[in-house]
LOMIDO-424375 format. One record per residue: residue in one letter; x, y, z of N, C-alpha, C, O in turn. Coordinates in steps of 0.2 Angstrom, whole numbers, plus 2048, in hexadecimal, padded with zeros to 3 digits. Layout:
REM LOMIDO-424375
 rest  nX  nY  nZ caX caY caZ  cX  cY  cZ  oX  oY  oZ
    a   X   Y   Z   X   Y   Z   X   Y   Z   X   Y   Z
...
***
This chain:
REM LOMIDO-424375
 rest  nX  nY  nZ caX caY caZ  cX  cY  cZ  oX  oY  oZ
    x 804 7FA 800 800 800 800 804 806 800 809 806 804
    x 804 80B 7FC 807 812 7FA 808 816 801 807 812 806
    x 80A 81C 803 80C 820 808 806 823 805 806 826 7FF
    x 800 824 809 7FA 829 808 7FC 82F 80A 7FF 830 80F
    x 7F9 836 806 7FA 83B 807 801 83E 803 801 845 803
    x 807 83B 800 80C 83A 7FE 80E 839 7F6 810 834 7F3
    x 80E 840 7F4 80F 83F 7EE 816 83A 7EA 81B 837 7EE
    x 817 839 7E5 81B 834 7E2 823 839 7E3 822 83F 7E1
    x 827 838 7E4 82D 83A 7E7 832 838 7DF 835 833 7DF
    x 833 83C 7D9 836 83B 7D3 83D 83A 7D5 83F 837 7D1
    x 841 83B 7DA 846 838 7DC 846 832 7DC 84C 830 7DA
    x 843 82E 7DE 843 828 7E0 840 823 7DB 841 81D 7DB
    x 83D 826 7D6 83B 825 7D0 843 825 7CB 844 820 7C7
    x 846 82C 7CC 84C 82A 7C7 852 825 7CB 858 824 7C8
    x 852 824 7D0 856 820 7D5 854 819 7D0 858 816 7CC
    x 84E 816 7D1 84B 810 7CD 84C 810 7C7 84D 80A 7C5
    x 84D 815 7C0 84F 816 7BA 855 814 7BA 856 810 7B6
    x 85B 816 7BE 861 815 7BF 864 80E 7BE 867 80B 7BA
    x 85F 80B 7C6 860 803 7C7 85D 7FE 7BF 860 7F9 7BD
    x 856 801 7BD 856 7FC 7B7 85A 7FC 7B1 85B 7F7 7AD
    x 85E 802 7B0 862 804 7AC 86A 7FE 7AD 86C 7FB 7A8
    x 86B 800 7B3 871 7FC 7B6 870 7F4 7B6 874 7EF 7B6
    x 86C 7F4 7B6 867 7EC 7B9 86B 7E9 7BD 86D 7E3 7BB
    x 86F 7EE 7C5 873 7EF 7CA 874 7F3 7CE 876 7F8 7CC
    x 871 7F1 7D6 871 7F6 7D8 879 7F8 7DB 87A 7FE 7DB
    x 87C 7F4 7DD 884 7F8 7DD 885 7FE 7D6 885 804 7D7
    x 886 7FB 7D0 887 7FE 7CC 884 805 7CC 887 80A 7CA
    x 87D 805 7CC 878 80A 7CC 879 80F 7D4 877 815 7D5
    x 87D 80C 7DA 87E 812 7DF 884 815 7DF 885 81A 7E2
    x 889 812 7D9 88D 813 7D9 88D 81C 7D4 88F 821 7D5
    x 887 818 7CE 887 820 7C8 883 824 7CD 883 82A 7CC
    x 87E 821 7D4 87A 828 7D6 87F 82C 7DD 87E 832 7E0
    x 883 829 7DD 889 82C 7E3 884 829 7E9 883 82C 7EF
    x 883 825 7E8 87E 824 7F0 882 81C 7F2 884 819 7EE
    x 883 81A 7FB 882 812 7FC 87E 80F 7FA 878 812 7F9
    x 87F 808 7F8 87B 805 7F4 874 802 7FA 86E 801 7F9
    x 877 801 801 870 800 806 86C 806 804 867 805 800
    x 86D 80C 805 869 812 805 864 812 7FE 85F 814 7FE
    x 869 810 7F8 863 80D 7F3 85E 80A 7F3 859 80B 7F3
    x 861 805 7F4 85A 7FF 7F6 857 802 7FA 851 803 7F8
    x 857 806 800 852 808 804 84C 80D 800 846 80E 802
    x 850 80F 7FB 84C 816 7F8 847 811 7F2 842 815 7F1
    x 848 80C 7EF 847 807 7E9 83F 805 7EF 83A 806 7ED
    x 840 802 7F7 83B 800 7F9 837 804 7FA 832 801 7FB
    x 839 80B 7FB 834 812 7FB 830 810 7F5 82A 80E 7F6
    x 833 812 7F1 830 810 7E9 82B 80B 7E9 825 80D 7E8
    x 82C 806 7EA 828 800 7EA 821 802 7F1 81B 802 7F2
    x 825 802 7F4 81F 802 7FB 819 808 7F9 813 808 7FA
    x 81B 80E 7F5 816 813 7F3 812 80F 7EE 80C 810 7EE
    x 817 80B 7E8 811 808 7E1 80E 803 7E5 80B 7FF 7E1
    x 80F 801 7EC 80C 7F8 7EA 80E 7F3 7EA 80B 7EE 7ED
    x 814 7F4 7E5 817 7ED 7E5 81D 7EE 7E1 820 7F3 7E0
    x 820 7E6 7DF 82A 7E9 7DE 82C 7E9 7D8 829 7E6 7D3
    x 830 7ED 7D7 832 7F0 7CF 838 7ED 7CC 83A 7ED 7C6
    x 83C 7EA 7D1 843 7E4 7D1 842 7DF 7D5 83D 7DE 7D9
    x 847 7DA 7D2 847 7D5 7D7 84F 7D4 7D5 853 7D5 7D0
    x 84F 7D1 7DC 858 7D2 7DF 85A 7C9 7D8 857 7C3 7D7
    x 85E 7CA 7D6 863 7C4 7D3 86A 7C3 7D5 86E 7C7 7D7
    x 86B 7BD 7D3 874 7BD 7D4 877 7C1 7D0 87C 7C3 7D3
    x 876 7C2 7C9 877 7C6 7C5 877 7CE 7C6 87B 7D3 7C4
    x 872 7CF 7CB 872 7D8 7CA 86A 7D8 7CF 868 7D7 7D5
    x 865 7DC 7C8 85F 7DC 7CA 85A 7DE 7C4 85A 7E1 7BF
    x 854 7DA 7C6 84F 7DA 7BE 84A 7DE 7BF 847 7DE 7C5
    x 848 7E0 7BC 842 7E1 7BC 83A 7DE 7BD 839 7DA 7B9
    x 836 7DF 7C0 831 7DA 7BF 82B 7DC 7BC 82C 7E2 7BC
    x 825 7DA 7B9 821 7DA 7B4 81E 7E3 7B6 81C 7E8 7B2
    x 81F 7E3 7BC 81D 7EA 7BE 822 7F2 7BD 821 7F8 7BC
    x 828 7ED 7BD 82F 7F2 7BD 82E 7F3 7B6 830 7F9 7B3
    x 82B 7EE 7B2 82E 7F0 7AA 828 7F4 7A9 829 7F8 7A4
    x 822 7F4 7AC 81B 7FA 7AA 81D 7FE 7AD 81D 803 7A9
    x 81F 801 7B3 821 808 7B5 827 80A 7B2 828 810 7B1
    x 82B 806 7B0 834 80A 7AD 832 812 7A8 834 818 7A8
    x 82E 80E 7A3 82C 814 79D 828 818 7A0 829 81E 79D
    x 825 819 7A4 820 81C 7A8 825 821 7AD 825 828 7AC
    x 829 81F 7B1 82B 823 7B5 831 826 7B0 832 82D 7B0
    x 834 823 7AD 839 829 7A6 834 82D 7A5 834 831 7A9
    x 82F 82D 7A1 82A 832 79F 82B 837 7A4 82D 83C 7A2
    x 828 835 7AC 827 83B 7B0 82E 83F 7B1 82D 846 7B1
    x 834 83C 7B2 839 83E 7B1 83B 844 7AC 83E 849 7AE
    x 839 842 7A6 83A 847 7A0 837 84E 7A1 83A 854 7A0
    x 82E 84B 7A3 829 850 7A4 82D 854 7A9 82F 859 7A6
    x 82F 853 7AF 830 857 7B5 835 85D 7B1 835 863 7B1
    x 83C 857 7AE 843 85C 7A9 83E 861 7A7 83E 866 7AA
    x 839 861 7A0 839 867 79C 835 86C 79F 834 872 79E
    x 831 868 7A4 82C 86F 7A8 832 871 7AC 830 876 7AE
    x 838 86F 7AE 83D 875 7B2 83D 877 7AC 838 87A 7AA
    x 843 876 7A7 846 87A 7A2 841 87D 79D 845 880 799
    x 83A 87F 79C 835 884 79B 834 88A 79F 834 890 79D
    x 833 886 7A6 834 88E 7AA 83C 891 7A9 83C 897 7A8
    x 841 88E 7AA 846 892 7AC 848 893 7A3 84E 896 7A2
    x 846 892 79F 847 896 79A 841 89A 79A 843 89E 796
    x 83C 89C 79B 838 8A2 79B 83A 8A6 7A0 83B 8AC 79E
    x 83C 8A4 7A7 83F 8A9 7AD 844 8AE 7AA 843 8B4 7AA
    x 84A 8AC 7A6 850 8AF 7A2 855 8AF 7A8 856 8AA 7AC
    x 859 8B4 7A8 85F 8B6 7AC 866 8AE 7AB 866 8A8 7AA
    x 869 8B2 7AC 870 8AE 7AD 870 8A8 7B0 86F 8A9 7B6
    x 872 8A1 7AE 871 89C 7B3 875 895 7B0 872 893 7AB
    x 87A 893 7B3 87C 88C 7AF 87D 886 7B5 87D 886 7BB
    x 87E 882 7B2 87E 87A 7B8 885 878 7B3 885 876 7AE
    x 888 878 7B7 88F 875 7B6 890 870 7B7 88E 870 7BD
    x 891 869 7B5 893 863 7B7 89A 85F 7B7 89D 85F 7B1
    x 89D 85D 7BB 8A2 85B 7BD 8A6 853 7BF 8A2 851 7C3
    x 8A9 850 7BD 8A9 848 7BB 8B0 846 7C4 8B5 84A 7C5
    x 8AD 841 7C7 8B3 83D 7C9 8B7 842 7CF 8B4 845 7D4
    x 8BE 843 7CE 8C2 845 7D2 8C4 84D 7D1 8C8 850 7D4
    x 8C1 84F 7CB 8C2 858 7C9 8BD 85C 7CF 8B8 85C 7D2
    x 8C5 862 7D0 8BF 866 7D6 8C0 86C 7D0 8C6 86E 7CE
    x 8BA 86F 7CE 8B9 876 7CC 8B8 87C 7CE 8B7 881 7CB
    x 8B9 87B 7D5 8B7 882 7D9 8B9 887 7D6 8B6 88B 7D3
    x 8C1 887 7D5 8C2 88D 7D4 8BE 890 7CC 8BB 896 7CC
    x 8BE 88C 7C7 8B8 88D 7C3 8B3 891 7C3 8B1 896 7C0
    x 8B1 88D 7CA 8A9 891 7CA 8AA 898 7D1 8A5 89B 7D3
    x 8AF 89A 7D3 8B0 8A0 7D7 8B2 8A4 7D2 8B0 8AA 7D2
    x 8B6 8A2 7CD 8B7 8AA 7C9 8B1 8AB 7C5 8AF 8B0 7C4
    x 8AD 8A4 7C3 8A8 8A5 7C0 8A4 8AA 7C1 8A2 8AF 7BD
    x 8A2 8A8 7C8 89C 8AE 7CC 8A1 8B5 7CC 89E 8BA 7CB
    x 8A7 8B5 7CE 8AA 8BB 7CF 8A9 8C2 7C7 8A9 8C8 7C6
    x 8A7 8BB 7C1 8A8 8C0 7BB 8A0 8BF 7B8 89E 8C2 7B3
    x 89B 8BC 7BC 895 8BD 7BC 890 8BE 7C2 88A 8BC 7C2
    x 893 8C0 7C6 88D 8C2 7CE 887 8C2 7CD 884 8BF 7D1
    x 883 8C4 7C8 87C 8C3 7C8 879 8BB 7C5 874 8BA 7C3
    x 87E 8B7 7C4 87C 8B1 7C0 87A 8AB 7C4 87F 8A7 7C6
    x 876 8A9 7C5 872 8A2 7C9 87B 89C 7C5 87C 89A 7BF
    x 87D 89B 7CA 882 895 7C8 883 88D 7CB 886 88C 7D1
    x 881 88A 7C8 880 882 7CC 887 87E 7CA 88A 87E 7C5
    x 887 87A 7CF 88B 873 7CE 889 86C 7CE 884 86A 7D1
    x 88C 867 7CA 885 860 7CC 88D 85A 7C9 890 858 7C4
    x 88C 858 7D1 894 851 7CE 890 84B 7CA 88A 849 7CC
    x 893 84B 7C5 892 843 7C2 897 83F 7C2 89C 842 7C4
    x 896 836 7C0 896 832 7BE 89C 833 7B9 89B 838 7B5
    x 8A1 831 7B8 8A3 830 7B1 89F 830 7AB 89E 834 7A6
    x 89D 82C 7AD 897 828 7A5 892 82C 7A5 890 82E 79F
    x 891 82D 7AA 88A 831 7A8 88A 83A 7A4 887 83F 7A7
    x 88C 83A 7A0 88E 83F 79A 888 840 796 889 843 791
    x 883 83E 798 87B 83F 794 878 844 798 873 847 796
    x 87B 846 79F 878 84C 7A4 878 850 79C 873 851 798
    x 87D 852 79A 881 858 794 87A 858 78F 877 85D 78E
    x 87A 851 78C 874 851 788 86D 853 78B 868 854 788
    x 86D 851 792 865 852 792 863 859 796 85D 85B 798
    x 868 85D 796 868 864 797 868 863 7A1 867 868 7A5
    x 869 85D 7A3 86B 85C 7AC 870 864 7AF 86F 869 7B3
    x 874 863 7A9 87C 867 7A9 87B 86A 7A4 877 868 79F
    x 87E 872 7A4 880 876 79C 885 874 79C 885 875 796
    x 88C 873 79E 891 872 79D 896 86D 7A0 894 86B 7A6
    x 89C 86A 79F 89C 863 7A2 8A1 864 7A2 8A3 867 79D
    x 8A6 863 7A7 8AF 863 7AA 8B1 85E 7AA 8B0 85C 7AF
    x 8B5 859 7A6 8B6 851 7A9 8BC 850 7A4 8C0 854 7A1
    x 8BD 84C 7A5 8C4 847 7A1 8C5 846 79B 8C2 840 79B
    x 8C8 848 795 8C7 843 78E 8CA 83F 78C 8D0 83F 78D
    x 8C6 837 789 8C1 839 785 8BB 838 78B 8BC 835 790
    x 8B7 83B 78A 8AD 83B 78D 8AC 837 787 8AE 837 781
    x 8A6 831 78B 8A3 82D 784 89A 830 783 895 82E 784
    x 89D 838 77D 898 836 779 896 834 775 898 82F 773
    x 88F 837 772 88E 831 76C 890 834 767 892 830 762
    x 891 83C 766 893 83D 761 896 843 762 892 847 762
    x 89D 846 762 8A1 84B 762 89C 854 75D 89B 85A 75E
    x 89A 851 759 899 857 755 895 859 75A 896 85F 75A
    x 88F 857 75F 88A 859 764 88F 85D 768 88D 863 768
    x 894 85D 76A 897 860 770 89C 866 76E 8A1 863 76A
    x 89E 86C 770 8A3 86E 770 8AA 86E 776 8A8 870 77B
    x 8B0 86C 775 8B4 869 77B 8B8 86E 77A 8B9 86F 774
    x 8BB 872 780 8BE 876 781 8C6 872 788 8C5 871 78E
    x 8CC 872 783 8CF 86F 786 8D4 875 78D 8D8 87A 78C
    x 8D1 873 795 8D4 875 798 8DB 876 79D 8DE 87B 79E
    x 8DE 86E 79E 8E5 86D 79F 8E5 867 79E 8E0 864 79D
    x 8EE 863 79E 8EF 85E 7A0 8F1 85B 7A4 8F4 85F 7A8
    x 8F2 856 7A6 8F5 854 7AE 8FA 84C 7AA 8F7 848 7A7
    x 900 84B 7AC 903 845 7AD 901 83E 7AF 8FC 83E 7B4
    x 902 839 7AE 8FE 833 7B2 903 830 7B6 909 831 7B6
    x 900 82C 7BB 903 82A 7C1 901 822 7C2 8FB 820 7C2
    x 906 81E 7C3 904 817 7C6 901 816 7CB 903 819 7D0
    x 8FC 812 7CC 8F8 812 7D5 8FA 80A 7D5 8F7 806 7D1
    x 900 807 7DC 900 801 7DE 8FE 801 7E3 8FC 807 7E6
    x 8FE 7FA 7E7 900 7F9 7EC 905 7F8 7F1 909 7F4 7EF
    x 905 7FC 7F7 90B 7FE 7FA 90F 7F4 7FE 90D 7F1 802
    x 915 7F4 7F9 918 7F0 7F9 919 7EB 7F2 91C 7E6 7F0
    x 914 7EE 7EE 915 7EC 7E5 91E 7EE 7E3 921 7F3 7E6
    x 920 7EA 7E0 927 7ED 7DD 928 7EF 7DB 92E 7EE 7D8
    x 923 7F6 7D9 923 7F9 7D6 922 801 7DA 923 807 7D9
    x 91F 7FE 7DE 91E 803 7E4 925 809 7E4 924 80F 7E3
    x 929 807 7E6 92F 809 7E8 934 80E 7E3 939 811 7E5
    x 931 80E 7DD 935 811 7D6 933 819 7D7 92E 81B 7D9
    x 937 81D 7D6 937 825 7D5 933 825 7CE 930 829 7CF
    x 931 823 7C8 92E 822 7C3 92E 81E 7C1 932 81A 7C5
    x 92A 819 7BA 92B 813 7B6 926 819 7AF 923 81E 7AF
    x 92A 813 7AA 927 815 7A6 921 811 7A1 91F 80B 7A3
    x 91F 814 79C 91C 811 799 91D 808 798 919 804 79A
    x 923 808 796 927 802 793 925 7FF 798 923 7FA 796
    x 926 800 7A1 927 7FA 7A4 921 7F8 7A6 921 7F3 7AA
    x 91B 7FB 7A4 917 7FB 7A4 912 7F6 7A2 90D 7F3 7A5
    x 915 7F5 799 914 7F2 794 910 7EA 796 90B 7E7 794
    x 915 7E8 79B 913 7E0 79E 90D 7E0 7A2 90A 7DB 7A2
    x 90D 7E6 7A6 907 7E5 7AB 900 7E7 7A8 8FD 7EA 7A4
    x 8FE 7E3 7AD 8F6 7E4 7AC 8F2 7EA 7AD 8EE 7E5 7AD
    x 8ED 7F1 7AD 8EB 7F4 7B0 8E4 7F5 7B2 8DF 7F4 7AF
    x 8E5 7F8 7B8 8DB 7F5 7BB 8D8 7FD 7B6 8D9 801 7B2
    x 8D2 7F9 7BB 8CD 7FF 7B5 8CF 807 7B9 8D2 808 7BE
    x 8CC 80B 7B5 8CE 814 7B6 8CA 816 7B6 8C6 813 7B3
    x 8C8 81C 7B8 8C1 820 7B6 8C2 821 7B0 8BF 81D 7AC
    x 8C6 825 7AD 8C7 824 7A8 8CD 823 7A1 8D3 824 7A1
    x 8C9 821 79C 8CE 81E 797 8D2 824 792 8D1 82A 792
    x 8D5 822 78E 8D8 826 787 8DB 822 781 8DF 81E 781
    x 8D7 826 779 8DB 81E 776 8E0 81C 775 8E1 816 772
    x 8E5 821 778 8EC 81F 776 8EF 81B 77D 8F5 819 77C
    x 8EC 81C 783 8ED 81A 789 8E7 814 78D 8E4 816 792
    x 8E7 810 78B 8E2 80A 78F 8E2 80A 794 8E4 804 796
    x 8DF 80C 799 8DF 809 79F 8DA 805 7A2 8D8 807 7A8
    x 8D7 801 7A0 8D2 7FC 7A3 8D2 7F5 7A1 8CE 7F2 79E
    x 8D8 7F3 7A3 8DA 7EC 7A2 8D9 7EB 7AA 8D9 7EF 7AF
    x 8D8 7E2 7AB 8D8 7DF 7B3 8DE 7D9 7B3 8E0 7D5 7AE
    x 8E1 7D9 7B9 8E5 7D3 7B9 8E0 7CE 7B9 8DA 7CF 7B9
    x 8E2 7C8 7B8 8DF 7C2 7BA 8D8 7C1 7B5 8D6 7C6 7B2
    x 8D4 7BB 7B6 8D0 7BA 7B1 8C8 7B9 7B6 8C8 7B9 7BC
    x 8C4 7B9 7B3 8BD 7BC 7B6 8BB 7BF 7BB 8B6 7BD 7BE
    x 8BE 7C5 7BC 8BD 7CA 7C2 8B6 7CE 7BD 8B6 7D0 7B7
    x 8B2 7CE 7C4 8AB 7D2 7BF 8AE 7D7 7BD 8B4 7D9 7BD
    x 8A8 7DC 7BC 8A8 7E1 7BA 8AB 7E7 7BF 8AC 7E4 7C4
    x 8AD 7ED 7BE 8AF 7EF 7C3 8AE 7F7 7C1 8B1 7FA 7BD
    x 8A8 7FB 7C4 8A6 801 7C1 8A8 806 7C8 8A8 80C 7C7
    x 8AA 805 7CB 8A9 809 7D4 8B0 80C 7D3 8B4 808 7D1
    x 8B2 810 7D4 8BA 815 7D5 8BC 811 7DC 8C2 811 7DD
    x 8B7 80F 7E1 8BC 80C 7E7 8BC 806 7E5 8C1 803 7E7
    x 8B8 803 7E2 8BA 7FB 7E1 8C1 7FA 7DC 8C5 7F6 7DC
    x 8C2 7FF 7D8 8CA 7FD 7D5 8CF 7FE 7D8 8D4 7FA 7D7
    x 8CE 805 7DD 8D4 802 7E2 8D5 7FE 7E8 8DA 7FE 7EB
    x 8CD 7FA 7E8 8CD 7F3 7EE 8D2 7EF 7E9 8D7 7EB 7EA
    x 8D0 7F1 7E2 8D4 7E8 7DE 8DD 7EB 7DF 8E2 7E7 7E1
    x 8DD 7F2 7DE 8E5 7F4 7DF 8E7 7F3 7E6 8EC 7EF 7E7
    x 8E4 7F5 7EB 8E8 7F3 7F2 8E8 7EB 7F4 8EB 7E8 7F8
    x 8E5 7E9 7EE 8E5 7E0 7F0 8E8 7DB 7EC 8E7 7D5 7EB
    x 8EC 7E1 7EA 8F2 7DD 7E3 8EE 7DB 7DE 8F3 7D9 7DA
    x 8E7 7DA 7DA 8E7 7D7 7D7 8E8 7DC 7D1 8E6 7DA 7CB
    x 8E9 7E1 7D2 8E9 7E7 7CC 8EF 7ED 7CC 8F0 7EF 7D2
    x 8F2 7F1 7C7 8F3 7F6 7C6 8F0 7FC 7C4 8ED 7FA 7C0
    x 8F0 804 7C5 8EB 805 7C1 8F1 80D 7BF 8F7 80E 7C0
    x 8ED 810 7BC 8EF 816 7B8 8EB 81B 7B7 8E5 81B 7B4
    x 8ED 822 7BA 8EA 826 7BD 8EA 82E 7BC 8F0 82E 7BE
    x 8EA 834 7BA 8EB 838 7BB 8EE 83A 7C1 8EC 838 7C6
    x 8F2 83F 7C0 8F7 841 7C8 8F3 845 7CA 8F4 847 7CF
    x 8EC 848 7C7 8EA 84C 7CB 8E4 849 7CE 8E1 84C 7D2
    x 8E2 841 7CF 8DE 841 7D3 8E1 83D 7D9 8E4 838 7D8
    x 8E1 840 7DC 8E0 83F 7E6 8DF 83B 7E7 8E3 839 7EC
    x 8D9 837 7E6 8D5 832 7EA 8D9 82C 7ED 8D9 829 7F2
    x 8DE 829 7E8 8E1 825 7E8 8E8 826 7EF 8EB 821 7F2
    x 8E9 82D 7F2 8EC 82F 7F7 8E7 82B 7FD 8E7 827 801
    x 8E4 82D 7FC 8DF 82C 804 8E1 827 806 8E2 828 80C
    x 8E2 821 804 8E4 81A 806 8EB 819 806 8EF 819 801
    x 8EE 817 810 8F3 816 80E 8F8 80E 80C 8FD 80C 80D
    x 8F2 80C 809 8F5 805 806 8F6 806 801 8F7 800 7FF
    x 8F8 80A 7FD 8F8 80C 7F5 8FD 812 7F4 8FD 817 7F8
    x 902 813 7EE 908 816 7EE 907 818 7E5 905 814 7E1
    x 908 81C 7E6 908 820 7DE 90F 822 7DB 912 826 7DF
    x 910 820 7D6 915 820 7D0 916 824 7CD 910 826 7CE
    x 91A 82A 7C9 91A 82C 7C3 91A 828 7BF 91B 822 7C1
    x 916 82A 7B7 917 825 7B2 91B 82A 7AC 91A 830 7AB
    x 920 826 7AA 921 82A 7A4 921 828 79F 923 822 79E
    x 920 82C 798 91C 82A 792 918 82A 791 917 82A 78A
    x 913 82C 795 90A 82A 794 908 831 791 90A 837 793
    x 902 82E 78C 900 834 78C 8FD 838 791 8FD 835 797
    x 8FA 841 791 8FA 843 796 8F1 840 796 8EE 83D 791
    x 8EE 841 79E 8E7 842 79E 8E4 84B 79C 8E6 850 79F
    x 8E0 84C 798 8DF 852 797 8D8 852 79B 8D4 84D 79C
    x 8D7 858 79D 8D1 85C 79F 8CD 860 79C 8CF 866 799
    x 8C6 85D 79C 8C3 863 794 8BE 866 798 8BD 865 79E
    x 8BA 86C 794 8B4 86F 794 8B0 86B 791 8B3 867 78E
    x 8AB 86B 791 8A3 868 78C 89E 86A 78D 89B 869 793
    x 89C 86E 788 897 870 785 892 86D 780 894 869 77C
    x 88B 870 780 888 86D 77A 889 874 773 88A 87A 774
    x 889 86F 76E 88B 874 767 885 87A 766 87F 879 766
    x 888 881 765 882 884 765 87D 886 768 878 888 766
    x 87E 884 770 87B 885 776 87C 88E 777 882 891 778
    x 874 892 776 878 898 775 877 89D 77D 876 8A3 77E
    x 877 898 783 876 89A 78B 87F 89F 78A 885 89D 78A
    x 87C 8A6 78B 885 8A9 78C 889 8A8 792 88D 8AC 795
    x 887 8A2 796 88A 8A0 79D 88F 89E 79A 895 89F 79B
    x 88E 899 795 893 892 792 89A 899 792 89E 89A 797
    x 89A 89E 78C 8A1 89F 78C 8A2 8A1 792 8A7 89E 794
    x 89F 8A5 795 8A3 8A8 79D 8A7 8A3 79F 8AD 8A3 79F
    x 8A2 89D 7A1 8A7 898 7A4 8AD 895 7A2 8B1 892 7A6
    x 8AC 896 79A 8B3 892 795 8B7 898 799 8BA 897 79D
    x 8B6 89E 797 8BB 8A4 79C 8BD 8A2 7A0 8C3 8A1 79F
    x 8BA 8A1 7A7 8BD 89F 7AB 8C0 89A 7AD 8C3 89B 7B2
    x 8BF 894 7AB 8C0 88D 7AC 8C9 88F 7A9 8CE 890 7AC
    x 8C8 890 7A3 8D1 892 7A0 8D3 897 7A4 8D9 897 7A6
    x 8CF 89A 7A6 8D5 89F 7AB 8D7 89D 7B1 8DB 8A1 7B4
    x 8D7 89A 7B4 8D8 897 7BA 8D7 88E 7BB 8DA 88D 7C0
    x 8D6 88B 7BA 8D6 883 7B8 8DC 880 7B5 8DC 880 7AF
    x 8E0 87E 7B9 8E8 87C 7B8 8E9 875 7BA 8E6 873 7BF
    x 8EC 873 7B8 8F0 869 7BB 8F0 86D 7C3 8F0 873 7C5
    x 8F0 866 7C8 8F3 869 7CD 8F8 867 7CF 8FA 861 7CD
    x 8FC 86B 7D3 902 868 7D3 906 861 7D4 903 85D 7D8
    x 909 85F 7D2 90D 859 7D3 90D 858 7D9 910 853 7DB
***
C-alpha cells in the first residue's frame, strides 16, 4: 500500500531508471554517488508507494519484474516531463545562469570563483558526475562539462572542446610492489605489465587492462584500487588525481613516455547561453596542472 497523502517523490523514480539501466545495484550507486544499502532503501520507498516490486535481486545483478518493465517507460516519461517544464520556465525567466558539470577527481573551484568574480549578477551552479555519464551535456542536466579526454560521446561534431591543461601520468602500486621503490619507470618497463582499469582512457594510452583472468567487471574508482592494494593489479593515473594518496597501502610512480592526460571544456555546438564563453574565460585563465 502507497504512503497516503504523499505525492510520487521523481527522485526515487530516477534512482529506479538508474538501477534498470545498470541492471545493478552496485553499479547504479556507484553512477548515483550514493551507498549502495542507502539505494535499495530508496528502490523500497519506490516500491512500498506503487504496491509492489519493480526488481528482483539476482546473482547476476538485478531484473526487472513484469511491473518494473510497465513503470520503466512511464517514469522516464515523467522524468523528461519534469526536465522541460524546468527548462521552459527558466528560459522564459531570462538572466544569466549556467550548471557546470564536473567528472571524478577535478576540483574547479577556482573556475567558478573568477567565474562569479567576472559575472556577479549570474545564477551559477555546479553538479559532479560519473565519468560515463556525459549525456547530463546532451540532456541539457549541465551547460557545460569539465572532465578528462577522450569523454565518450556519440558524436564529436555535437560538442565544442576547449582544451584546458595537461598533467603527466603516474603509476599507482602497492606499497612493497618492485616497483614501488623506483624514482620513475617508463613506458618500456611498463610494456609487460598488466593495467587495472582508470577512470579514464586515451587512444594512444590504454589503461583498462586486469591482471589475471575472470575478475568481474570493475566500474567503482575504490574497487580498482582494492584490486591495486591487493596486488592483483597495476594502474595508471594522472598525477593530478589525489585519491589514490589517501591510502597508505599504495605508492605512486612517475611514468615516463606516456602520453600526457589532458583536461578539456565541453560544450554543446552552438549553444547560444553567453555564460558558455565567460566560463571558457575563466576556466583558461586560472585552471592549471597541479603541482607535482
Amino acid at each position: 500500500m502507497n504512503d497516503l497523502g504523499q505525492d510520487l517523490d521523481l527522485r526515487l523514480v530516477r534512482y529506479f531508471t538508474v538501477v534498470a539501466a545498470h541492471q545493478h545495484f552496485g553499479r547504479a550507486a556507484a553512477d548515483l554517488h550514493v551507498a549502495q544499502p542507502a539505494l535499495s532503501r530508496q528502490i523500497q520507498r519506490l516500491e512500498k508507494y506503487l504496491g509492489t516490486r519493480l526488481l528482483d535481486r539476482t546473482p547476476q545483478g538485478a531484473r526487472l519484474t513484469p511491473a518494473g518493465q510497465t513503470f520503466l517507460p512511464r517514469g522516464q516519461a515523467l522524468l523528461r516531463s519534469a526536465r522541460q517544464a524546468e527548462l521552459a520556465v527558466r528560459d522564459q525567466a531570462g538572466g544569466e545562469r549556467i550548471t557546470i558539470g564536473y567528472v571524478e577527481d577535478l576540483v574547479i573551484t577556482a573556475a567558478v570563483r573568477e567565474l562569479r568574480r567576472r559575472c556577479p549578477d549570474a545564477e551559477i551552479a555546479t553538479r559532479h558526475l560519473s565519468c560515463r555519464d556525459v549525456g547530463a551535456l546532451a540532456d541539457k542536466r549541465v551547460d557545460a562539462l569539465i572532465g578528462r579526454a577522450p569523454l565518450p560521446f556519440d558524436s564529436v561534431d555535437d560538442v565544442f572542446i576547449t582544451p584546458l591543461y595537461e598533467e603527466p601520468r603516474m603509476l599507482v602500486v602497492r606499497r612493497g610492489h618492485p616497483l614501488a621503490g623506483r624514482a620513475s619507470v617508463t613506458v618500456e618497463e611498463l610494456a609487460g605489465e598488466e593495467v587495472a582499469p582508470c577512470a579514464f582512457e586515451t587512444a594512444d594510452w590504454t589503461s583498462s587492462r586486469l591482471l589475471g583472468a575472470g575478475l568481474p567487471p570493475i566500474e567503482s574508482y575504490e574497487d580498482k584500487l582494492e584490486l591495486v592494494a591487493n596486488g592483483e593489479a597495476i594502474a595508471v593515473l594522472p598525477v593530478g588525481d589525489r585519491r589514490s594518496s589517501l591510502r597508505p597501502d599504495l605508492v605512486t610512480v612517475p611514468v615516463e613516455g606516456a602520453p600526457p592526460s589532458q583536461v578539456v571544456l565541453v560544450s554543446r555546438t552552438g549553444d547560444p547561453n553567453p555564460m558558455i564563453g565567460s566560463l571558457r574565460l575563466a576556466a583558461e585563465a586560472v585552471l592549471t596542472a597541479p603541482a607535482a
